[in-house]
C-alpha positions in Angstrom: 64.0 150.8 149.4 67.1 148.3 150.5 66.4 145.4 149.9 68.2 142.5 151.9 69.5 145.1 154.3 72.2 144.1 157.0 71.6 147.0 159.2 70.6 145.5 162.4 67.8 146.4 164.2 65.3 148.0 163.0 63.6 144.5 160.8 63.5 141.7 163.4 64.4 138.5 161.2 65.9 135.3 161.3 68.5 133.6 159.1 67.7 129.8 158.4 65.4 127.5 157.0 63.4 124.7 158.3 65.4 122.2 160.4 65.3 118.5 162.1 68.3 117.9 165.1 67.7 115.4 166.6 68.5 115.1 170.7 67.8 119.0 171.2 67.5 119.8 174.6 65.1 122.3 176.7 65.5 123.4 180.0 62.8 125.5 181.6 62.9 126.8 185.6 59.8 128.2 187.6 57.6 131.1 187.1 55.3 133.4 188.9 52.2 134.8 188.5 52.1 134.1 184.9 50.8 131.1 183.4 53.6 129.2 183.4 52.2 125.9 182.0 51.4 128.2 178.9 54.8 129.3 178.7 56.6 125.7 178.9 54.4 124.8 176.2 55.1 127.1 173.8 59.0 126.2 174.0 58.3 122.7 174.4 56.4 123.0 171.4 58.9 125.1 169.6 61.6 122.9 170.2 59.6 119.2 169.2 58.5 120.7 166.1 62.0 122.1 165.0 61.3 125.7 165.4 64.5 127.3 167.1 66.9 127.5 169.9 65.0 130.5 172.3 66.5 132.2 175.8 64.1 133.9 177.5 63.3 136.2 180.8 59.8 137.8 182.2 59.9 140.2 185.0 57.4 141.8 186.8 58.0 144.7 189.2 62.0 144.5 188.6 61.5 140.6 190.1 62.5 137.9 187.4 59.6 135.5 187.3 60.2 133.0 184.7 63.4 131.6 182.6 63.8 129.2 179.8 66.6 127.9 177.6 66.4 125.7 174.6 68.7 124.4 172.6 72.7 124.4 172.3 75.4 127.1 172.3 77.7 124.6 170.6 77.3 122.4 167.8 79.9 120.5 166.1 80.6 116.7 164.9 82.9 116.4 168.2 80.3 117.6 170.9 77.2 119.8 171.7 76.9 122.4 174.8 73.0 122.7 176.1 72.0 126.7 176.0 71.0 127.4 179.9 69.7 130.3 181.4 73.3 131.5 182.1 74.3 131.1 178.8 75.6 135.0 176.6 73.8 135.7 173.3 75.2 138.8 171.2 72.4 141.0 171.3 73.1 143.2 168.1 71.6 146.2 168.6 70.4 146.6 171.4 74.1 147.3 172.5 72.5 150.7 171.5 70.4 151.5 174.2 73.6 150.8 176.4 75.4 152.8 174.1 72.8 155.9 174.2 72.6 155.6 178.2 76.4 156.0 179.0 76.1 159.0 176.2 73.2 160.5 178.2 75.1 159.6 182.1 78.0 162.2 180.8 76.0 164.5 179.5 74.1 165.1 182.9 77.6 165.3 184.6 79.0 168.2 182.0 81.1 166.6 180.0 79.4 166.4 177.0 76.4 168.3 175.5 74.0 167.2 172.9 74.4 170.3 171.1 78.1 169.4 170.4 79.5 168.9 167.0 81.5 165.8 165.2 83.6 168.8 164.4 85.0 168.8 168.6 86.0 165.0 168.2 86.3 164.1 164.8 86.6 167.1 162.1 87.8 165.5 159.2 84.1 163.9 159.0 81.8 164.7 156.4 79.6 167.5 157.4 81.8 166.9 161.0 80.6 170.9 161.8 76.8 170.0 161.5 76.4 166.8 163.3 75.3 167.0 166.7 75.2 164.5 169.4 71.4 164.5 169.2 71.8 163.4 165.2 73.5 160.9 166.1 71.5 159.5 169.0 68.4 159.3 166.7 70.1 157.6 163.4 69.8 161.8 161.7 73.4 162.6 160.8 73.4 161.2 157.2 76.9 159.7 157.3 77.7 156.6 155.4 76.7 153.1 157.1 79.4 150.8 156.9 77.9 148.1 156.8 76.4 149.0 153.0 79.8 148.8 152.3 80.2 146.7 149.6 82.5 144.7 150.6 81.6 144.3 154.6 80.4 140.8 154.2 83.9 139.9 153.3 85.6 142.0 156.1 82.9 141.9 159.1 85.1 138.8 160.4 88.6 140.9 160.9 89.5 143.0 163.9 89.3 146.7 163.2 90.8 149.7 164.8 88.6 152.9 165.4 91.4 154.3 162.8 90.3 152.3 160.2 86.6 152.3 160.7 87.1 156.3 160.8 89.0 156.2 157.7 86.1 154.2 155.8 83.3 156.6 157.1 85.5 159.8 155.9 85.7 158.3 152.4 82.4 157.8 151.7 80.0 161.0 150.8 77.4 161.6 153.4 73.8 160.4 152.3 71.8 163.6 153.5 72.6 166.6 155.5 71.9 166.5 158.7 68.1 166.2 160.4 67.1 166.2 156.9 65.8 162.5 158.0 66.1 159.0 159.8 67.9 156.5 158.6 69.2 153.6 161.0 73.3 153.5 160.7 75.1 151.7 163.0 78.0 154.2 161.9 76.0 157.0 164.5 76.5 154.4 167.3 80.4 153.7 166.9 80.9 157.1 166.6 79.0 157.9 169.8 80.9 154.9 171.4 84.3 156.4 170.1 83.2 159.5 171.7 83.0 157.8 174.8 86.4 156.0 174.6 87.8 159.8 174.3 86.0 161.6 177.2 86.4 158.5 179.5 90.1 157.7 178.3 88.8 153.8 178.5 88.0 151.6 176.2 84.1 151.5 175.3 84.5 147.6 177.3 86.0 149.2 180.4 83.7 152.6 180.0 80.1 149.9 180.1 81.6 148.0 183.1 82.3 151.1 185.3 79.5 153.1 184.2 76.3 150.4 183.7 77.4 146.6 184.4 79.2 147.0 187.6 77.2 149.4 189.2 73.7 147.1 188.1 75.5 143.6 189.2 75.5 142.5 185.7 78.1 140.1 185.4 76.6 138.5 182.3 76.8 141.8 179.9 79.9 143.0 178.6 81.1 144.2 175.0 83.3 141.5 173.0 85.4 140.8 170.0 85.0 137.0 169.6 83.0 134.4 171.2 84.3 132.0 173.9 82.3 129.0 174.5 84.6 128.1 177.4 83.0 131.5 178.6 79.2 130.1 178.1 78.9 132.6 175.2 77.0 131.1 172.4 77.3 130.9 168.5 75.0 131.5 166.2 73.8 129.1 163.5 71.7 128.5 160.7 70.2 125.3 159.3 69.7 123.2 156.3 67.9 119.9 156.3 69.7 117.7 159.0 73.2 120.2 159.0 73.5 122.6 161.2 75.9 125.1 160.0 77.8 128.0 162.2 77.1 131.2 160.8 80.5 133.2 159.9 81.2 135.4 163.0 81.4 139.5 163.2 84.5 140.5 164.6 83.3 142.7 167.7 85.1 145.8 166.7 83.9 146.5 163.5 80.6 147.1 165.8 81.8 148.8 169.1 78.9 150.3 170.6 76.1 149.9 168.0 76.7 145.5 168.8 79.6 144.6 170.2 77.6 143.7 173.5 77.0 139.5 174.8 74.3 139.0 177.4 71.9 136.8 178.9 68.1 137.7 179.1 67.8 138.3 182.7 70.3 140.6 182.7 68.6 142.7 179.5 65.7 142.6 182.1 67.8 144.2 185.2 69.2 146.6 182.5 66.2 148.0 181.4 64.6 147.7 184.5 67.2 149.6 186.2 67.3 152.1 183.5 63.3 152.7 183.5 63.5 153.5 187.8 66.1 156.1 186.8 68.9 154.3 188.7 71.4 155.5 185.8 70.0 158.8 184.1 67.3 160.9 185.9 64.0 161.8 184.7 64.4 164.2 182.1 67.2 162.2 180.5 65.0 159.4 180.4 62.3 161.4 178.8 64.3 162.4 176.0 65.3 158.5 175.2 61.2 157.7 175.0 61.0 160.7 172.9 60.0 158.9 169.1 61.3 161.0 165.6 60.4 159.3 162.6 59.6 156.2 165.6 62.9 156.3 167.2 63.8 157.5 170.5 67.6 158.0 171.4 69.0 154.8 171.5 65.0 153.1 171.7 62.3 151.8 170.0 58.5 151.7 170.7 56.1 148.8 171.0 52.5 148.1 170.6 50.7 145.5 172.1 46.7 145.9 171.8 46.7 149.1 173.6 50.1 148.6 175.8 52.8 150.7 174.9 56.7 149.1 175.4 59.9 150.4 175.2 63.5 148.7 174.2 65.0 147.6 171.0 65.8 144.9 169.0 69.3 143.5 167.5 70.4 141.0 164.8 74.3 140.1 164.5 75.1 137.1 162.8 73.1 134.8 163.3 71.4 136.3 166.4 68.4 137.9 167.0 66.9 139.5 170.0 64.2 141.7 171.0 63.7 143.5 174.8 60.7 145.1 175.5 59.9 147.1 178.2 55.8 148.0 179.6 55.9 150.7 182.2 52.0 150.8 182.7 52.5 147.0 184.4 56.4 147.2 185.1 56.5 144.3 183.1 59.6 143.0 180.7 60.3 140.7 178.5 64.3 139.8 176.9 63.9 136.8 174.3 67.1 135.9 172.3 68.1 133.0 169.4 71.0 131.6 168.0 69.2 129.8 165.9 65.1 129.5 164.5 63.0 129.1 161.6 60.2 131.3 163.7 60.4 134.8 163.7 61.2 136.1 166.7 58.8 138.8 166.4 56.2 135.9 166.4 57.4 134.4 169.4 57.7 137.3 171.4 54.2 138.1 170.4 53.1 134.3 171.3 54.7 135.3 174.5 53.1 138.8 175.3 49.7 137.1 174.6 50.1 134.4 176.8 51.8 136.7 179.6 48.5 138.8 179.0 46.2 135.9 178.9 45.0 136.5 174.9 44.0 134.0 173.0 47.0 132.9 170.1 48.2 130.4 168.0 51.5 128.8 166.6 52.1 129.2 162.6 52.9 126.4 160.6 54.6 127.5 157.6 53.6 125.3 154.5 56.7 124.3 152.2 57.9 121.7 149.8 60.2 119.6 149.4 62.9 120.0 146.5 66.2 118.0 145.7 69.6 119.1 145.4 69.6 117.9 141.9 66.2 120.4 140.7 68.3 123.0 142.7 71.0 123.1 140.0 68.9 125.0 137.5 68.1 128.4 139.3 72.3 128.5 140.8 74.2 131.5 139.2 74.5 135.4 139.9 71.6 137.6 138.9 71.8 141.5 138.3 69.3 144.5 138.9 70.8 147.8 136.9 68.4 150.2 139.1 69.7 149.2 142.6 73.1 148.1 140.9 72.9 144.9 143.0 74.2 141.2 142.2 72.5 138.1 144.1 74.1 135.1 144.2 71.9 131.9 143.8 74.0 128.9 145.6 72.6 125.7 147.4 73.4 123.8 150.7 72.2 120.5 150.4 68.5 120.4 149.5 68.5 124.4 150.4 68.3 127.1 148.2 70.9 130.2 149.4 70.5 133.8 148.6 73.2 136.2 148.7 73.8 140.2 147.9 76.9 141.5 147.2 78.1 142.1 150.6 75.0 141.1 152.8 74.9 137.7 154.8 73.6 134.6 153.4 69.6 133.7 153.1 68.4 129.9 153.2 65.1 129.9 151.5 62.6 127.4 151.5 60.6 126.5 148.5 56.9 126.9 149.0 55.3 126.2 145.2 57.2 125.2 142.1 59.9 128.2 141.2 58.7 129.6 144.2 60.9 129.8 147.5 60.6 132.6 150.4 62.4 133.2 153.6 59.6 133.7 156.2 61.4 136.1 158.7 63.1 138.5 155.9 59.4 138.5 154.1 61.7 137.8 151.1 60.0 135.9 148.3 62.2 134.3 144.8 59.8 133.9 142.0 61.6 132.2 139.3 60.7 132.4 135.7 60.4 128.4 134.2 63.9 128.8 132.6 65.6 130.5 135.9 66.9 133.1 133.6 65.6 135.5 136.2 63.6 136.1 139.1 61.3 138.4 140.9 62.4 139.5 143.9 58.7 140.5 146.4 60.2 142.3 149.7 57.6 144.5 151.7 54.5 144.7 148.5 57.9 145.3 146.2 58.4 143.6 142.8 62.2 143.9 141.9 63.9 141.7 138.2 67.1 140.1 139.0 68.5 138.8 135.5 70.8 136.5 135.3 74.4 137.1 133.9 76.0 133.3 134.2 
């Protein structure tokens, strides 16, 4: 198991704890046959009860039916920017299933096969002579992810060339052979993106605009090194007590193809809309993306609702998080994004789906206490775990208690029971011993020691 895993994607989480901001705004625009009222509600009572900053489109039959945008994109002493309906979100990864359709567009035109090797376009990686397209598409090639690098928290920020992001992936031993099993890497998406780059001779940018945004209309959706509020892109943010604090930013390039992507929610909706009709690969092509291994597709994920089944993805970058999720039985779709909430976004979407679906539900109110800066103090230092050779540093923001791997972004927690404090979204608990001199770490049913060393 991984515990506090960066790889984003496949765990839909959040990245702050409770909040109060005062003045947050929510704009909400019409619907259609949906229950609107239901809808505005559920923001409205996301937003009064300091519950996150949400985007969100429903379509039905490729029509966009309802919108709504809480919150701000900006948030700084000077001023504040209200989120709107036009306002970009990095969508983590579910630049994938962009990623996996321009893969799958050249393939039907010859230019590529899924039977080709690494070894055609970039020998010199590990085991470059056994990994096929199709491994990479489905997260089966066994290379290295970069972003268990140890040292990627402390590097995610700085623009990389596909030279150096190569050169990491070559030094590091591949984890399994190839198709010996899944395991999500965002390294199988850059490569497939640099793979692009080559047989287009474009950048992976230019590549998504000619082959999927332009063609689609989609003048929201484009791939990105740094966001520009002046362009209504959004940052992300995570909050303790009154403060809210910007989360550090990825540097796009580090992520080309497997996140690089900004976009709003109706356009998610047009994309997957689009892609679902066959207006960008045919039938067969489509077929093989909704094909599951080990539950992924190429470049796609699986839903459940009672007994509908979706199709999409989900993404976390920063402090983003998004989930699209398509129903063909109803033609029905749903793109929800944050940049900022203390509810999980898989809990909102599924508030959503039920209200869309007219099932009963209800809004969780997580129970926690309060504790001050000063009874922080005693559980601050770094902790150790020899079997996962992992260090966790115990800081504090204010009256928030912060928990960081080696390497892996920051996680506010909130204390629910003396020497007790969990992060709701991660389903991380930190169950200190009286004296703090170490803690239990619960993750999925998992009971990991962390010791301290100072």
């Amino acid at each position: 198991m991984s515990f506090l895993n960066f790889r984003n994607g496949l765990i839909v989480y959040t990245v702050f704890a409770a909040f109060f901001l005062a003045g947050i705004s929510i704009n909400i625009c019409s619907a259609q046959s949906i229950n609107k009222e239901r809808l505005d509600s559920l923001f409205t009572a996301i937003m009064s009860n300091h519950k996150g900053m949400y985007s969100i489109a429903v379509s039905k039959n490729d029509t966009i039916i309802y919108t709504c945008s809480t919150g701000y994109s900006l948030i700084s002493k000077e001023e504040k920017i209200h989120s709107t309906i036009d306002t970009k979100y990095k969508i983590g990864s579910i630049s994938k299933l962009f990623t996996a359709t321009m893969i799958l567009e050249l393939v039907e035109e010859g230019k590529l096969s899924l039977t080709d090797t690494l070894k055609k376009f970039f020998p010199r990686l590990p085991n470059a002579d056994k990994i096929t397209i199709t491994h990479l598409l489905q997260h089966r090639s066994g290379l290295f992810d970069f972003t268990e690098d140890t040292a990627f928290y402390d590097w995610m920020d700085q623009p990389k060339t596909q030279e150096e992001m190569l050169s990491l992936i070559a030094s590091k031993p591949p984890e399994f052979a190839p198709d010996e099993k899944f395991a999500y890497s965002n390294t199988n998406y850059n490569l497939l993106a640099y793979i692009i780059e080559k047989i287009c001779h474009q950048s992976y940018k230019d590549a998504l605009r000619d082959r999927i945004t332009a063609r689609l209309g989609l003048e929201n959706t484009y791939s990105t090194t740094k966001i520009d509020v002046k362009n209504k892109e959004s940052y992300s943010y995570f909050f303790t007590g009154n403060h809210a604090a910007k989360m550090k930013e990825s540097d796009g390039s580090v992520f080309v193809g497997s996140g690089s992507v900004v976009a709003t929610p109706s356009d998610l909706n047009k994309f997957i809309d689009a892609l679902f009709a066959c207006k960008l690969v045919n039938k067969n092509s489509l077929e093989l993306m909704k094909t599951m291994k080990d539950d992924y597709g190429m470049g796609m994920f699986t839903f459940l609702f009672y007994n509908k089944l979706g199709y999409g993805h989900t993404g976390q970058i920063d402090g983003f998080v998004s989930t699209l999720e398509y129903f063909p039985e109803d033609h029905f779709t749903v793109a929800l994004c944050t940049n900022g909430t203390v509810t999980a976004i898989s809990e909102v979407m599924s508030t959503v789906l039920k209200i869309c679906y007219n099932k009963p539900y209800t809004i969780s109110n997580h129970k926690t206490i309060n504790v001050s800066p000063e009874e922080l103090n005693k559980y601050l230092g770094i902790y150790y775990n020899k079997g996962l050779e992992m260090h966790i540093t115990i800081s504090k923001h204010d009256s928030t208690l912060i928990n960081q791997a080696t390497g892996q972004i920051p996680i506010p927690m909130e204390a629910i029971a003396k020497d007790d404090f969990k992060n709701f979204d991660y389903g991380i608990e930190l169950l200190f011993e009286t004296d703090a001199a170490s803690f239990l770490l619960k993750q999925e049913g998992v009971f990991v020691r962390f010791t301290r060393e100072k």
